[in-house]
C-alpha positions as CSV (number, residue, x, y, z in Angstrom):
1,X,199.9,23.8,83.9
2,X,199.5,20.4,82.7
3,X,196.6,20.0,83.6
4,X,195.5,22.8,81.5
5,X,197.5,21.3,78.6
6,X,196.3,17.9,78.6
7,X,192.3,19.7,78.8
8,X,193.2,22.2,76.0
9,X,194.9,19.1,73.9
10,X,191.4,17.4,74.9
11,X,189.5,19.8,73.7
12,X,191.3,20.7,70.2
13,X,191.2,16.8,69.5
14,X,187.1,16.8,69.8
15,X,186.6,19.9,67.7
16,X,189.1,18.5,65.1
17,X,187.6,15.2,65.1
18,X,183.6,16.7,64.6
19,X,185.3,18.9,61.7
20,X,187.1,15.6,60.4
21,X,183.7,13.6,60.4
22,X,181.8,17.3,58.8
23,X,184.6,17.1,56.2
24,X,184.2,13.0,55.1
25,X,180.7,13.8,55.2
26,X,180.1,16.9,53.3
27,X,182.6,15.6,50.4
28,X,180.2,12.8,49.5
29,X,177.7,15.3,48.0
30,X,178.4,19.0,48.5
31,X,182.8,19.4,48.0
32,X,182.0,16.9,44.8
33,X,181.1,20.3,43.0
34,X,184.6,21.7,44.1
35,X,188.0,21.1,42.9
36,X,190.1,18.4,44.3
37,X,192.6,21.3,45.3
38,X,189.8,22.7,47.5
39,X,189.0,19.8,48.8
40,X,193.1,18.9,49.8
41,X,193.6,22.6,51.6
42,X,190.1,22.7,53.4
43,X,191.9,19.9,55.6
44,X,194.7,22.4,56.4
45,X,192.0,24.8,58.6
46,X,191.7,21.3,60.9
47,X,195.5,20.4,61.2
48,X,196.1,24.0,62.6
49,X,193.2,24.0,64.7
50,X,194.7,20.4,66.4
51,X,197.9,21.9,66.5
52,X,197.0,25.0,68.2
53,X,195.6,23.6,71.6
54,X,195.6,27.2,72.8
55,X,193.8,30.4,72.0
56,X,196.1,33.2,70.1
57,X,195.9,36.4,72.7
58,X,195.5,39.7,71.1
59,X,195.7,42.3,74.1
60,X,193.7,45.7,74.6
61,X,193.3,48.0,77.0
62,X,190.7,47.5,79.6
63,X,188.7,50.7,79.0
64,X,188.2,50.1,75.5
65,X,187.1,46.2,76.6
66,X,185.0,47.2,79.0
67,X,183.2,49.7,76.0
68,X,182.5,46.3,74.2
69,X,181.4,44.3,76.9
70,X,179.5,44.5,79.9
71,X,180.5,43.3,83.4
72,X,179.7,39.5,83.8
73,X,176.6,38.7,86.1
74,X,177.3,37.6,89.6
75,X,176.2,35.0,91.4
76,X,173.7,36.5,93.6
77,X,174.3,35.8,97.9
78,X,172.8,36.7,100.9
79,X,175.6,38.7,102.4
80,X,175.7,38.1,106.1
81,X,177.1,41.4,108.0
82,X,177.6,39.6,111.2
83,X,180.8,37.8,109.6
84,X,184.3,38.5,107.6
85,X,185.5,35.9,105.5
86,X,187.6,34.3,108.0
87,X,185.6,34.3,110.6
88,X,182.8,32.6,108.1
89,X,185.5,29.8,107.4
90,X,186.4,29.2,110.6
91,X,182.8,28.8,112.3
92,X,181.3,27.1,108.9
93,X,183.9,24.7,107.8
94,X,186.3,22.8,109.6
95,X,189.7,23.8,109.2
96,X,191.0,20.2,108.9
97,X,189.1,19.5,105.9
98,X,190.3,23.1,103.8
99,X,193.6,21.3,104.1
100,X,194.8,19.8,100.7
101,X,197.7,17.0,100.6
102,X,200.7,18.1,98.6
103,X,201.5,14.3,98.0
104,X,198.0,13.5,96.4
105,X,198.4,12.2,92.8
106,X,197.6,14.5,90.3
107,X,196.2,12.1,87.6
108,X,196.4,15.0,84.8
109,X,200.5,15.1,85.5
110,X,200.7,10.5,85.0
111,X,198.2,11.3,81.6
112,X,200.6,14.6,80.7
113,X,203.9,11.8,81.2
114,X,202.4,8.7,79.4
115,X,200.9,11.3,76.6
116,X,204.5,13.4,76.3
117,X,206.4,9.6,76.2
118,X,204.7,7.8,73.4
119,X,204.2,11.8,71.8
120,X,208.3,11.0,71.8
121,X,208.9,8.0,70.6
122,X,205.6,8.3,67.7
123,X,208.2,11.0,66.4
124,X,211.7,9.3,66.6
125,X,210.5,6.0,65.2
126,X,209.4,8.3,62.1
127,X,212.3,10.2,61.8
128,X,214.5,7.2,62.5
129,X,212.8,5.5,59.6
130,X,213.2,9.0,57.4
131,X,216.7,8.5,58.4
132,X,217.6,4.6,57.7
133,X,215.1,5.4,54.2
134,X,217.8,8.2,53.2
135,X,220.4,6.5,53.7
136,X,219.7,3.8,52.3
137,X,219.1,6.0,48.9
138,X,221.9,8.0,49.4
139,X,224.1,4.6,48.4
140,X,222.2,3.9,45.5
141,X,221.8,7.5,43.8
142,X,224.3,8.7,40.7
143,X,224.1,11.5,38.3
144,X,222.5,11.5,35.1
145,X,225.1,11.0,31.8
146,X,221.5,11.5,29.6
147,X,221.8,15.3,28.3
148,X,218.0,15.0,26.7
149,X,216.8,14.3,30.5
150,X,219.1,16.9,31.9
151,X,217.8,19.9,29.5
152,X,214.2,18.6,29.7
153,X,214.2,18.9,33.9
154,X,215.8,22.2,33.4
155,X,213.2,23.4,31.2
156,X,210.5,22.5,33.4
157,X,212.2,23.9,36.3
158,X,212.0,27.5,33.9
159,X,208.6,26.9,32.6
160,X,207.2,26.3,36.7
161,X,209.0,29.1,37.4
162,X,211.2,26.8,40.6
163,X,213.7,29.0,41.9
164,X,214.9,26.5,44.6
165,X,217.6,24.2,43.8
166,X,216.3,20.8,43.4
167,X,218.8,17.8,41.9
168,X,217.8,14.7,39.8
169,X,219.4,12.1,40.2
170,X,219.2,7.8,38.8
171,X,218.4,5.5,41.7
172,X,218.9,1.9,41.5
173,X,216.0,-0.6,42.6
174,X,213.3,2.2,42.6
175,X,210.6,2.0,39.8
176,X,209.0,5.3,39.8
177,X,210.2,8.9,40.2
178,X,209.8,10.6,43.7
179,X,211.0,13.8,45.4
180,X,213.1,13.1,48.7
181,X,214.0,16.1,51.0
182,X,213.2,19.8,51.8
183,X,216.3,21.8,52.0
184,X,218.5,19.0,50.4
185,X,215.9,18.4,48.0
186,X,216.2,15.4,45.4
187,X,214.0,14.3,42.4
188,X,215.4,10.8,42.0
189,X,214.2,8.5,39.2
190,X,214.9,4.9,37.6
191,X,217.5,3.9,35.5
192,X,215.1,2.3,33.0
193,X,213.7,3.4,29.0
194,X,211.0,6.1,30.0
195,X,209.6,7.7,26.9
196,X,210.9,11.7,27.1
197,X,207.2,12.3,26.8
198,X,206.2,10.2,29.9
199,X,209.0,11.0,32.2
200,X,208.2,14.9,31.4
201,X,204.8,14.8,33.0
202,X,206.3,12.2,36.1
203,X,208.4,15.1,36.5
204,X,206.2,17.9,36.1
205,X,204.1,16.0,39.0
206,X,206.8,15.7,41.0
207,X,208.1,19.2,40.7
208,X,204.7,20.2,41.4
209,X,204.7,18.6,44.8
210,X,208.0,21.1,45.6
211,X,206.1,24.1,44.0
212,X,203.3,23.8,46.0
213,X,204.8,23.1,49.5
214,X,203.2,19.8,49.8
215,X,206.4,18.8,52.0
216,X,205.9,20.6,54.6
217,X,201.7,20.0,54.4
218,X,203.1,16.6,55.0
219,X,205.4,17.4,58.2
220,X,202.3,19.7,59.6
221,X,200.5,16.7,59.2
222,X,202.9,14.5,60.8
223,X,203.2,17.2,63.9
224,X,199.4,16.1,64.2
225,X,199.7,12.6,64.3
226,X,202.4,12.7,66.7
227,X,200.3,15.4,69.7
228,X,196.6,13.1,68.7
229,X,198.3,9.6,68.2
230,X,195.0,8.9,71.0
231,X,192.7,9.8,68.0
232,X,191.7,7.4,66.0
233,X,189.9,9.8,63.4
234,X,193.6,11.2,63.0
235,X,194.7,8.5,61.4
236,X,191.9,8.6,58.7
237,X,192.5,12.0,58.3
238,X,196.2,11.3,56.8
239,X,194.9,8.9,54.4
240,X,192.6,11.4,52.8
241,X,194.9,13.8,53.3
242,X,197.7,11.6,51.3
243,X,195.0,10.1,48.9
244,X,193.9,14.2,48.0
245,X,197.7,15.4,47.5
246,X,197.7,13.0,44.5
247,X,194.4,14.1,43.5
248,X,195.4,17.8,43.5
249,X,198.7,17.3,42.0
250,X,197.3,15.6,39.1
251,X,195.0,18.4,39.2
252,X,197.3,20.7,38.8
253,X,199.6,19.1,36.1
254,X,196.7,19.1,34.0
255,X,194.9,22.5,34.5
256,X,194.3,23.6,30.8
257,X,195.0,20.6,29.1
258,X,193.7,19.1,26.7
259,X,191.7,15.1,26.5
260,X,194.8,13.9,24.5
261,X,197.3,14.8,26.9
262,X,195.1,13.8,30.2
263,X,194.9,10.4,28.8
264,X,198.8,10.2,27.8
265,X,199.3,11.0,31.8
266,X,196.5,8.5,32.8
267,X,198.9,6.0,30.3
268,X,201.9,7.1,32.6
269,X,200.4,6.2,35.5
270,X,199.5,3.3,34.4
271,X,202.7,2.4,33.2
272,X,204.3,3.1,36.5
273,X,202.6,1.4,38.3
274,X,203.3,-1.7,36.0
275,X,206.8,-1.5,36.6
276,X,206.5,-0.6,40.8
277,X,204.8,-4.4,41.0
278,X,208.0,-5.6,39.6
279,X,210.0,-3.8,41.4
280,X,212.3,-4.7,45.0
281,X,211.7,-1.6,46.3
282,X,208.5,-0.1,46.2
283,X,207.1,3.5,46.3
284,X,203.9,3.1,46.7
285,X,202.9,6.1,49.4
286,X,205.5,8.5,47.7
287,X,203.6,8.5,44.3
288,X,200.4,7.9,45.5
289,X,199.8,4.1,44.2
290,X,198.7,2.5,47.5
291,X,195.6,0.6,46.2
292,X,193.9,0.3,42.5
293,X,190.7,1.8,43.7
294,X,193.0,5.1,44.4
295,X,194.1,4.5,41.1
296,X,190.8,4.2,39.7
297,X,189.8,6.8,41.6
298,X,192.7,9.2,40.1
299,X,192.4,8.5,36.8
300,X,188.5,9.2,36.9
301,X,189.1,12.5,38.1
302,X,191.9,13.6,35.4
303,X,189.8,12.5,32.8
304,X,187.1,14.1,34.0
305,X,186.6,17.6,32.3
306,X,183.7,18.7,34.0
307,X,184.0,22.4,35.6
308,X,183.9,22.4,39.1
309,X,184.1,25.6,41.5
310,X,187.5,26.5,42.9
311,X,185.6,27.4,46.1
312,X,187.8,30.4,47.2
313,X,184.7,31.8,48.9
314,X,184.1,29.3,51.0
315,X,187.7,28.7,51.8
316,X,188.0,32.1,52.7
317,X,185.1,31.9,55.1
318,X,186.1,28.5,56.7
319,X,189.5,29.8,57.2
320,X,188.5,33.3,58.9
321,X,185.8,31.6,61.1
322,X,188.7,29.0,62.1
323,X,190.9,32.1,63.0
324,X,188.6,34.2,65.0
325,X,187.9,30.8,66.9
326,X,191.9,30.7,68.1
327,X,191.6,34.3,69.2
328,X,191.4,35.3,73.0
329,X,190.7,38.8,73.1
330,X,192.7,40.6,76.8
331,X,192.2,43.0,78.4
332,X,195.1,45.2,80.0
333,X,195.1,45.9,83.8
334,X,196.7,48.9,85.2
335,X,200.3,47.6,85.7
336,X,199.7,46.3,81.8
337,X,199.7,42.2,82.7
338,X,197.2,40.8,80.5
339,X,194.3,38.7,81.9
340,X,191.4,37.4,80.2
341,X,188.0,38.7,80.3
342,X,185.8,36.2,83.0
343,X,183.1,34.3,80.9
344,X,181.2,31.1,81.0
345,X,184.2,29.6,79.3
346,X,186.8,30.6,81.6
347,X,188.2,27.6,83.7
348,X,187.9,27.6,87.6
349,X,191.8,27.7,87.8
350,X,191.9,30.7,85.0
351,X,189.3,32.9,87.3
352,X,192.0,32.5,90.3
353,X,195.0,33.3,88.1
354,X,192.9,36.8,87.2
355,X,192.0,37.0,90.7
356,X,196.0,37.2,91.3
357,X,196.6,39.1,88.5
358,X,194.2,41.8,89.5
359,X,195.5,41.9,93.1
360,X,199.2,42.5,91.9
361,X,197.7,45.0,90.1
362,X,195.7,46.8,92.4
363,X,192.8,46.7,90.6
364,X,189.9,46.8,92.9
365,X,187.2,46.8,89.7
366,X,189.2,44.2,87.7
367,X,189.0,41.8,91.0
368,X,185.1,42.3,91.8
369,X,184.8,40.7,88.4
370,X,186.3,36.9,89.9
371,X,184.2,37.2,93.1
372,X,180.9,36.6,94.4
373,X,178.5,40.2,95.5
374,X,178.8,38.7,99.3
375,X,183.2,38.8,98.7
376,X,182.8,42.3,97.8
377,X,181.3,43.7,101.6
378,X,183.2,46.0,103.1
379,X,183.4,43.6,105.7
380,X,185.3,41.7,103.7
381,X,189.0,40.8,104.6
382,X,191.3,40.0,101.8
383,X,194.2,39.1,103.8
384,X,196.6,40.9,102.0
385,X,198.5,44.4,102.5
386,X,199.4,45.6,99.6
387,X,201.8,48.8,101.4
388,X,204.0,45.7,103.0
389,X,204.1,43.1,99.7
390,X,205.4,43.9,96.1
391,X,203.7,41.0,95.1
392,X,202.3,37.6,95.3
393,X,203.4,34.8,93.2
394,X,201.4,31.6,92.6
395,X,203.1,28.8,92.6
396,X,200.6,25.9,91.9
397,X,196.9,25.8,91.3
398,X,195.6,22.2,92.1
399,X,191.8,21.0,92.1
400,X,190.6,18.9,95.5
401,X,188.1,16.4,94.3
402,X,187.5,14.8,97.8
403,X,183.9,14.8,98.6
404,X,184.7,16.0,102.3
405,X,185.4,19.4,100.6
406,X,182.5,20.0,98.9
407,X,180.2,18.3,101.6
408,X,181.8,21.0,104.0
409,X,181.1,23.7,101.9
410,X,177.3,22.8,101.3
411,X,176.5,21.5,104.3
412,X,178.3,23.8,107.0
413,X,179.8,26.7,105.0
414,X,178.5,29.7,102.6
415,X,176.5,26.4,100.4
416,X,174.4,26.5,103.4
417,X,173.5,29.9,102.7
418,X,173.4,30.3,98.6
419,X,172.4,26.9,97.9
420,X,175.1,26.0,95.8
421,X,175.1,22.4,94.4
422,X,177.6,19.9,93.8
423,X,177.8,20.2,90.2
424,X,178.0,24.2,90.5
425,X,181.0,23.9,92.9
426,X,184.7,23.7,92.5
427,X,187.7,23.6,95.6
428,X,191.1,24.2,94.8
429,X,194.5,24.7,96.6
430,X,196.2,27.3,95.5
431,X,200.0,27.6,96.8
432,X,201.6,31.2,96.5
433,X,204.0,33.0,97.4
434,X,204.3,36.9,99.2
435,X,207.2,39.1,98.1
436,X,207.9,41.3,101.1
437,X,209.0,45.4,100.4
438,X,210.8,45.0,103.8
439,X,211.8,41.2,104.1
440,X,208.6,41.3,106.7
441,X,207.1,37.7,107.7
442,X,203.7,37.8,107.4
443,X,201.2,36.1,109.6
444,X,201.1,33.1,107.8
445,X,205.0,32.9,106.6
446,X,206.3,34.0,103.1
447,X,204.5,30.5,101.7
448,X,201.4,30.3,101.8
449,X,199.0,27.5,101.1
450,X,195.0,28.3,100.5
451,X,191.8,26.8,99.3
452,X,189.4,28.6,96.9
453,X,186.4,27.8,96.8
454,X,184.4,28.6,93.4
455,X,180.8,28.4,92.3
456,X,178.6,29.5,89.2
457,X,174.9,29.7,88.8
458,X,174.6,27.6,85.9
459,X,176.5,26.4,82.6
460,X,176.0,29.9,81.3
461,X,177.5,31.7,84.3
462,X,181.2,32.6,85.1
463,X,183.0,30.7,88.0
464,X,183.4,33.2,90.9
465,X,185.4,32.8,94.0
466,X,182.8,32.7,97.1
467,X,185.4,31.6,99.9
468,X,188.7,30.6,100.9
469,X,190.3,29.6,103.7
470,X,194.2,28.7,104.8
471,X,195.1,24.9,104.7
């Protein structure tokens, strides 16, 4: 299981990292056209796709899979009458070497630990700090005695049509206005002359940033961080992220107004960010004033009154491609488990989980779909008796990457006979369990310990178990 994590967390950080780079790339020339609100929530389509390691399943029934699809192709053997599969393990490969060490280090589980542990403390450092921050404010907030303030904010609160109760509150030794909390959620602002004018539209930003869910945004964000602290592209990813919240919020203050007003905001801004250099202490990321290029940069764009395309189309697109990409379409077996389809893209251990899965379910056309044509001779013993067992449960699925298991396999076992190579080969031990109708002991006791052995024809073609053998 954590192996499959850590490979699935692998995975979602290289396709989120080729959109980041697609996304930094494509806004130098072609997201210029759009608006800067495009160009903040196309960003949302990669923070689910890195939070989502794993595929969404939707479930139908086989039949009406089956009427979609055809029946992966098989690795083509020479099937060999003369032998059943145990007999072909035990004259092929020697039965010392199908034996896998339970005490072997798993490397995936030490990179699963180290991962989970700085995964931890990436998170409580950052809500410790959110912690000590708040507070830290909590002792220098107190309400407002201006009524000209008060009816202003509750105007705005009408006109932006803000049902949630948000307070605004003074705050000593803070120079610019800032929104603090989600479900205790402040607006807290200096204790110095603000013209009404200017602290209206500070306000109306900062209302904005409530209206438009841009708290959470940040948390999803921070949820991303925290499982890809590995990737460094990550990190870029919340500074444009952070740099375009200001850039859409301005945006969105200022939809429909007119050249006056933009540059009496633009003055604001200005203003604020006078009195934040003189101030103790400094809220620089919470308004958005973390260099004067952004600053340049913002003040460009809301004086800027140039059309440019809202780019719902697009969005649209990008965001239904980015949800059929989670989605794992299953098929129902008899006893309605749900196992994936085999394809190309199905993992070695996946393809012996569905070989299970199909046994428990007694599904005879459901298993020839995990096995090679020689596994499906009538020749062929499975092992199993499914009149004395109510079931077998898997207890761990572990890859053996020592080379004597593979150079068995070639050398003296069925890879002598399909001429498998190394590359096209996979050995793993898979430890199970048999449920017993009738408390029975089987041959081989109630725990069982096997290894699968699992080839493909190519890169295009599905893994398919060609052997196995008890360790």
């Amino acid at each position: 299981m954590m192996e499959i994590f850590i490979k699935n967390l692998l995975r979602a950080s290289l396709v989120g990292s080729i959109c980041i780079i697609l996304i930094m790339v494509f806004r130098k020339n072609l997201f210029k056209k759009y608006t800067s609100s495009f160009n903040y929530y196309i960003w949302l389509v990669v923070i689910f796709k890195m939070i989502m390691p794993f595929k969404i399943s939707i479930n139908i029934p086989e039949k009406i899979y089956n009427s979609f699809h055809s029946q992966p192709n098989s690795i083509k053997t020479i099937v060999n009458d003369s032998f059943s599969i145990n007999q072909s393990i035990e004259t092929k490969n020697n039965i010392n070497n199908l034996y896998v060490d339970n005490n072997t280090i798993n490397y995936f589980t030490i990179i699963f630990y180290i991962w989970l542990t700085i995964s931890i403390l990436f998170l409580i450092y950052h809500i410790i700090s959110y912690l000590n921050y708040n507070s830290k404010i909590k002792n220098l907030i107190y309400d407002i005695p201006n009524n000209e303030i008060k009816n202003m904010y509750s105007m705005l609160l009408f006109e932006m049509n803000i049902k949630k109760k948000i307070s605004l509150k003074f705050c000593k030794e803070i120079s610019t206005p800032f929104g603090i909390g989600i479900f205790n959620a402040h607006i807290l602002i200096p204790d110095v002359s603000y013209d009404i004018q200017e602290l209206e539209y500070i306000l109306r930003h900062e209302l904005m940033h409530y209206k438009r869910f841009d708290m959470v945004y940040k948390i999803l964000l921070l949820i991303t961080v925290t499982l890809h602290w590995f990737n460094p592209l990550v990190y870029i990813m919340y500074k444009k992220i952070n740099n375009d919240c200001e850039f859409s919020c301005d945006e969105a203050v200022l939809k429909n107004s007119s050249i006056e007003e933009r540059k009496l905001y633009a003055l604001t801004l200005i203003n604020s960010l006078r009195l934040n250099n003189n101030n103790v202490m400094k809220q620089n990321l919470i308004m958005g004033f973390n260099s004067k290029n952004i600053l340049k940069k913002r003040l460009e764009s809301m004086l800027n009154l140039k059309a440019r395309k809202k780019g719902l189309f697009v969005g649209i697109l990008v965001v239904v491609v980015s949800i059929i990409s989670l989605i794992r379409i299953n098929a129902i077996v008899k006893n309605g488990s749900l196992i994936t389809p085999n394809t190309p893209s199905l993992q070695p251990n996946q393809v012996i989980e569905n070989h299970f899965k199909y046994i428990n379910a007694d599904n005879k056309e459901g298993l020839f779909t995990t096995v090679t044509d020689w596994q499906k001779a009538p020749n062929v013993d499975w092992g199993f008796n499914k009149h004395k067992y109510k079931y077998i449960e898997i207890n761990s699925i572990s890859e053996d990457v020592r080379p004597s298991q593979k150079e068995g396999y070639i050398k003296y076992g069925r890879g002598e006979i399909n001429g498998t190579t190394e590359e096209n080969l996979k050995v793993y031990t898979v430890n199970y369990t048999i449920k017993y109708k009738f408390d029975l002991t089987g041959l081989l006791g109630e725990k069982i310990s096997t290894s699968y052995f699992l080839i493909r024809k190519d890169n295009n073609s599905p893994w398919l178990i060609d052997d196995m053998g008890e360790g």
